[in-house]
C-alpha positions as semicolon CSV with decimal commas, in nm:
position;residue;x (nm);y (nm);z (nm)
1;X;6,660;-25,705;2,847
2;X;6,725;-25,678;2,479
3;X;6,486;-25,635;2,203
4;X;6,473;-25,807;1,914
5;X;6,246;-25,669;1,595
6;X;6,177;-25,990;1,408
7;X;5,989;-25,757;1,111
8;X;6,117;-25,772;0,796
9;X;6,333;-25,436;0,720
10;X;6,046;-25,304;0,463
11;X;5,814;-25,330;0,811
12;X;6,033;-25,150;1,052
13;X;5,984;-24,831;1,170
14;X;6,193;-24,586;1,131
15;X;6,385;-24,451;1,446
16;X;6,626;-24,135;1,260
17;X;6,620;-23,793;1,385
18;X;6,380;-23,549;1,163
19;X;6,509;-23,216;1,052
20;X;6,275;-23,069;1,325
21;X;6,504;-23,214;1,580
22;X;6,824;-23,040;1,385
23;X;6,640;-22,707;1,337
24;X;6,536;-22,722;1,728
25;X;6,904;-22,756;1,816
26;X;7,033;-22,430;1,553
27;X;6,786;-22,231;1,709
28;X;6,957;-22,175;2,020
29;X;7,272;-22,170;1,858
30;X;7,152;-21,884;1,655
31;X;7,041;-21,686;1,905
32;X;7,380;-21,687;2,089
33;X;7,544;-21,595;1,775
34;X;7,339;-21,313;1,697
35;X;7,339;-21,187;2,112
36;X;7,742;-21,231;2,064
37;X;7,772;-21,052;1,764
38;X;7,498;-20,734;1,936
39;X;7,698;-20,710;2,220
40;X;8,021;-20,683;1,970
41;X;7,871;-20,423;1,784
42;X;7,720;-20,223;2,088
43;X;8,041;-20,237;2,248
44;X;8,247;-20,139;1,921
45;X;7,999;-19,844;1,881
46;X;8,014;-19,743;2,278
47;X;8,401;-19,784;2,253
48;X;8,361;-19,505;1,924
49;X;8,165;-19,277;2,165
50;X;8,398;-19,301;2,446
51;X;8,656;-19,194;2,230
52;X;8,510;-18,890;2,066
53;X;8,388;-18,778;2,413
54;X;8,765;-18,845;2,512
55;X;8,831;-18,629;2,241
56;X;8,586;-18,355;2,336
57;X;8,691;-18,307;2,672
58;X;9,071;-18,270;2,545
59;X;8,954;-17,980;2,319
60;X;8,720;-17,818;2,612
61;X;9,022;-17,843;2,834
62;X;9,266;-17,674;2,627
63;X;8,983;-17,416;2,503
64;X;8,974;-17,316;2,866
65;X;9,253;-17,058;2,854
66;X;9,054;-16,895;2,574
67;X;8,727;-16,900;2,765
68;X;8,837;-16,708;3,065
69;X;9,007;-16,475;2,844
70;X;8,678;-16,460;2,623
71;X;8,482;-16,405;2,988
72;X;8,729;-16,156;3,047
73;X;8,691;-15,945;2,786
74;X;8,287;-15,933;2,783
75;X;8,295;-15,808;3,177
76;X;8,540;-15,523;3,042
77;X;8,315;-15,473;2,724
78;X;8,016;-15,442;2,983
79;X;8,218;-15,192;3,213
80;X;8,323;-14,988;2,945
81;X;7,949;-14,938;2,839
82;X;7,871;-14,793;3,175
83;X;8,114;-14,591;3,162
84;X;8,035;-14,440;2,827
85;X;7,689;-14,433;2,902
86;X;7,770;-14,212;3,236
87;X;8,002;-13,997;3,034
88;X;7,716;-13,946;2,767
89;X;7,525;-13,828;2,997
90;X;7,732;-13,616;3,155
91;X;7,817;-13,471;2,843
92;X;7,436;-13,410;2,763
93;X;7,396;-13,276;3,068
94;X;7,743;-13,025;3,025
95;X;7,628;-12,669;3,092
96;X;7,942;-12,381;2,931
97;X;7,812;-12,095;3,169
98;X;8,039;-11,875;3,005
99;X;7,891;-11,922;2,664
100;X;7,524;-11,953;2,830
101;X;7,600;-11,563;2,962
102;X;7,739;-11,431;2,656
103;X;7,444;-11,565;2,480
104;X;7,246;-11,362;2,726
105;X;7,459;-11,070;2,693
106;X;7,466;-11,057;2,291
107;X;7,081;-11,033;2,304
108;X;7,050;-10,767;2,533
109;X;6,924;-10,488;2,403
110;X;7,110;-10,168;2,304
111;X;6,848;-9,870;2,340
112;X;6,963;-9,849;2,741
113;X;6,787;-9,733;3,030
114;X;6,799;-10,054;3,226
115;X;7,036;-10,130;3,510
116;X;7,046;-10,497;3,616
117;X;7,152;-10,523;4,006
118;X;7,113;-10,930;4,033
119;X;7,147;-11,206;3,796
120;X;7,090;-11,556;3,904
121;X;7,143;-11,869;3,642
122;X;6,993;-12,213;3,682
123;X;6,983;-12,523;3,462
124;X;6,634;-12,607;3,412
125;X;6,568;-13,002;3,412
126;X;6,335;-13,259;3,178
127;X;6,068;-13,249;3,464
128;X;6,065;-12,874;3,516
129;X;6,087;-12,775;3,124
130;X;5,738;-13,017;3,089
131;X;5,575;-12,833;3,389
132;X;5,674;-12,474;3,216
133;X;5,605;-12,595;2,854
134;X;5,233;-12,689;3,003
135;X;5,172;-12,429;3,199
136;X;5,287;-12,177;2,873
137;X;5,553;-11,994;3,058
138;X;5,755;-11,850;2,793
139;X;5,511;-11,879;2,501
140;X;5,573;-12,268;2,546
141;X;5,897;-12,251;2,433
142;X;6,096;-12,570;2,541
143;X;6,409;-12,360;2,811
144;X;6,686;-12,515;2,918
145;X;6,833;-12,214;3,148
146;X;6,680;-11,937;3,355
147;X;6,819;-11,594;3,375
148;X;6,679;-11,424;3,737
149;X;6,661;-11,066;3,663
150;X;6,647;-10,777;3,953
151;X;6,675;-10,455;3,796
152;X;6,561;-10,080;3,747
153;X;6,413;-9,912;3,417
154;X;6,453;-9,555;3,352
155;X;6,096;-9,523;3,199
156;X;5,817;-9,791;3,129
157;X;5,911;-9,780;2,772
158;X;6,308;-9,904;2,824
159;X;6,105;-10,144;3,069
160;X;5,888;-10,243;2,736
161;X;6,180;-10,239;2,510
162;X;6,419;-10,432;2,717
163;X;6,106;-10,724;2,808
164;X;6,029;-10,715;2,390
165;X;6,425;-10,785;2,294
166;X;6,404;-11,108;2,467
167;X;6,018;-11,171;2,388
168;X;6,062;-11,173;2,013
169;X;6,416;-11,340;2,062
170;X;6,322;-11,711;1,870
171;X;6,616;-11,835;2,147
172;X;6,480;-11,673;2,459
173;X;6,158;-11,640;2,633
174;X;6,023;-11,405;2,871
175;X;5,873;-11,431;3,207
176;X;5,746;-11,106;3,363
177;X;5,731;-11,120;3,739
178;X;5,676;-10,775;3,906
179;X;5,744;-10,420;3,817
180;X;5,686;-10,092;4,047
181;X;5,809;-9,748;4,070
182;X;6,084;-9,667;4,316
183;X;6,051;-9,440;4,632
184;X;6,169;-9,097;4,608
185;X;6,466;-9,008;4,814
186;X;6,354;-8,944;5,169
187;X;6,392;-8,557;5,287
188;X;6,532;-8,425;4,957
189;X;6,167;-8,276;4,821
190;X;5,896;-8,153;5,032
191;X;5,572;-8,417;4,957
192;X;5,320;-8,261;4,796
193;X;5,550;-7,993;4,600
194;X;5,618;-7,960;4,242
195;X;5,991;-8,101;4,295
196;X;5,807;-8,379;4,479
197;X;5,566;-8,486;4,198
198;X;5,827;-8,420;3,909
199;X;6,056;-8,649;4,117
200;X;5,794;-8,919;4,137
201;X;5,707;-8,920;3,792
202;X;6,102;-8,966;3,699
203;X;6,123;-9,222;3,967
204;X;6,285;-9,544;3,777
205;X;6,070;-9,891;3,777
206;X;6,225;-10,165;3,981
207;X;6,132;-10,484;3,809
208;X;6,159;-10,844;3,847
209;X;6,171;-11,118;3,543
210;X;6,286;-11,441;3,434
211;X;6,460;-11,484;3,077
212;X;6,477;-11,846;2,993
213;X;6,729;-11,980;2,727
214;X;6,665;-12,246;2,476
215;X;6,939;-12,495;2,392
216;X;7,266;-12,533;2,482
217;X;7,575;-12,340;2,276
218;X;7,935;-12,499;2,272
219;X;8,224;-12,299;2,391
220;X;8,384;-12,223;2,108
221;X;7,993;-12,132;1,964
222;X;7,997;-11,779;2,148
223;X;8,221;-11,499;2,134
224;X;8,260;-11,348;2,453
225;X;8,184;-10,950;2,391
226;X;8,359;-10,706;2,514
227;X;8,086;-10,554;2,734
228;X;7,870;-10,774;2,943
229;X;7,673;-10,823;3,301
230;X;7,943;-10,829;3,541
231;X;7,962;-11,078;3,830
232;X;7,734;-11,338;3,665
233;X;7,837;-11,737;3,694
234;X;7,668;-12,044;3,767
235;X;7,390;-12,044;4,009
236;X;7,349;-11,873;4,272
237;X;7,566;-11,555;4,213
238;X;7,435;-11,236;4,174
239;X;7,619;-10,932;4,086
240;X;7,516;-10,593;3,863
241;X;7,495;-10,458;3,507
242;X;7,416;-10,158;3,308
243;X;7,210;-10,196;3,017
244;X;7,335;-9,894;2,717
């Protein structure tokens, strides 16, 4: 069927698109373009990172050489530092006993009348020099060797004088153990005689005492003399001397 409008043209409606119907078909063009033109910039920029990460990698790989050798070196850096921290303290810990008995030797005193039969040395360590400092062996002074002393004293007063030299020595300290007159020779005198009293009172004092040294002197410090107390060395040997 066909229809006819019989109005005159200034009657007729109007049948044209509006602009409504052109701006409802850019919309969706729009919004392709601008989803097309995102993803190209996205991908342009993702591309860019690939790249540089590409590029990253490359330099990490051929850093890798260096890294093993860098590695490397810190685990001999770290054994070297145990090392010198062992051979510090072993070196703190270094004891010259030669110098440590001419020390000993050089401060002995020169009046005479005491014979030393034993002489035992012995490092003295942290814990033991805190128990002696607080207990005020040795006036408190801080040792770091002990001299064992086994001897005999003409008269109490070499006894005195001999105790003294290393009492008012600023590098030695004294600790007095025992001291007691020695028994007369059986069968020489009869007991109760004159001979027999005069040989009691000149009977020597046997003594016992511990001289402890403070600090630690370097071997090329001390001078070894040329008399000393024979048959002394690190701990544990004893042997004799003659104090003149």
């Amino acid at each position: 069927m066909v229809e006819i409008n019989l109005l005159p043209a200034q009657y007729r409606r109007r049948s044209d698109p509006g602009l409504w119907r052109y701006g409802t078909l850019a919309l969706p063009l729009a919004a392709v373009l601008g989803v097309v033109i995102f993803s190209v910039i996205q991908n342009t920029r993702l591309g860019n990172i690939q790249a540089q990460l590409d590029e990253n990698n490359g330099v990490i790989t051929s850093l890798q050489p260096a890294k093993r050798e860098y590695d490397d070196l810190n685990r001999q850096k770290t054994d070297l530092q145990k090392v010198t921290e062992v051979s510090r303290t072993l070196q703190a810990s270094k004891s010259y006993w030669s110098s440590d008995l001419a020390r000993f030797v050089n401060a002995l005193p020169t009046g005479g009348g005491v014979a030393l039969s034993a002489l035992t040395v012995r490092t003295v360590d942290s814990n033991a020099q805190t128990n002696l400092t607080q207990q005020g062996v040795y006036n408190g002074k801080a040792v770091t060797k002990e001299f064992d002393l086994t001897g005999q004293a003409a008269s109490s007063t070499a006894l005195v004088n001999f105790l003294n030299s290393f009492e008012n020595n600023p590098n030695f300290g004294v600790n007095f153990k025992s001291a007691q007159r020695a028994a007369p020779a059986p069968n020489l005198t009869t007991p109760g005689s004159a001979a027999a009293t005069l040989a009691a009172a000149n009977a020597p004092y046997l003594f016992n005492a511990t001289v402890g040294m403070i600090g630690q002197a370097t071997a090329a410090a001390v001078s070894t003399p040329a008399t000393g107390a024979a048959g002394s060395a690190p701990s544990g040997t004893t042997g004799s001397s003659n104090v003149r």
